[in-house]
C-alpha positions in Angstrom: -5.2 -11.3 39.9 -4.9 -13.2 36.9 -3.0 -16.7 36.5 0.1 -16.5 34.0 -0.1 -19.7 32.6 3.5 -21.1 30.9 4.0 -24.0 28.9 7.3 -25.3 27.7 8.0 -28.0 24.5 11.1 -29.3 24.9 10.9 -31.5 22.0 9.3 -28.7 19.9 12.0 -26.2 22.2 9.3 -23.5 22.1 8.1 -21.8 25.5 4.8 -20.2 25.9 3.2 -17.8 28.2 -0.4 -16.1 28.3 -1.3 -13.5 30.1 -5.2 -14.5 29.4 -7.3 -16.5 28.2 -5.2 -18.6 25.0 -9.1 -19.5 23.5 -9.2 -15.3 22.7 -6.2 -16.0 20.7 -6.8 -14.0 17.5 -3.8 -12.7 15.6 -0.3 -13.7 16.1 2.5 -11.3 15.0 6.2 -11.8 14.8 8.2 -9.4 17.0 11.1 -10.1 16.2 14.4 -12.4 18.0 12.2 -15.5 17.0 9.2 -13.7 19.6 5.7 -14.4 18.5 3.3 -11.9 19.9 -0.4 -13.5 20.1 -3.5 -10.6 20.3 -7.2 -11.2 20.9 -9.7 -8.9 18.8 -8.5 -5.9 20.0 -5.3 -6.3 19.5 -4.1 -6.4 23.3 -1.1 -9.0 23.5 -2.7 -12.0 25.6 0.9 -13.9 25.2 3.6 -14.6 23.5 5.6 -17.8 22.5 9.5 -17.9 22.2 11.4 -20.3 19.3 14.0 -21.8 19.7 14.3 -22.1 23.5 16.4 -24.8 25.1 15.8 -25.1 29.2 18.9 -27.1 29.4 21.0 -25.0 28.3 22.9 -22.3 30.9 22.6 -19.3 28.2 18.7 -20.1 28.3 17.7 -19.4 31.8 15.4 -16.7 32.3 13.5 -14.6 35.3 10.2 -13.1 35.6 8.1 -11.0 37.8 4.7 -10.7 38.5 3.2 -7.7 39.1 -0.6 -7.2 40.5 -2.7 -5.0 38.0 
């Protein structure tokens, strides 16, 4: 199974998660709701990066669930 790897900024308040490798990054694409989409070649999301996100603050908190491939 892969590793998820997330990275949060809390100066920068951006949080970042990649499904793969971040060195195939190739093509980022805004999605929309200050979502940044990031592809490799083909054009297969590898991760994406969310603006404007404040850990700290209640409205912020989030959940997430792995699931093997």
């Amino acid at each position: 199974m892969a590793k998820i790897k997330v990275y949060y900024d809390k100066q920068g308040k951006t949080i970042t998660v990649w499904f793969d490798d971040p060195q195939t990054d190739y093509l980022s694409e805004e999605a929309g709701n200050e979502v940044i989409l990031m592809k490799n070649k083909q054009g297969k999301v590898i991760g994406f990066e969310r603006l404007n996100f404040d850990m700290e603050k209640e409205s912020d908190s989030f959940t997430f669930e792995a699931i093997a491939v």
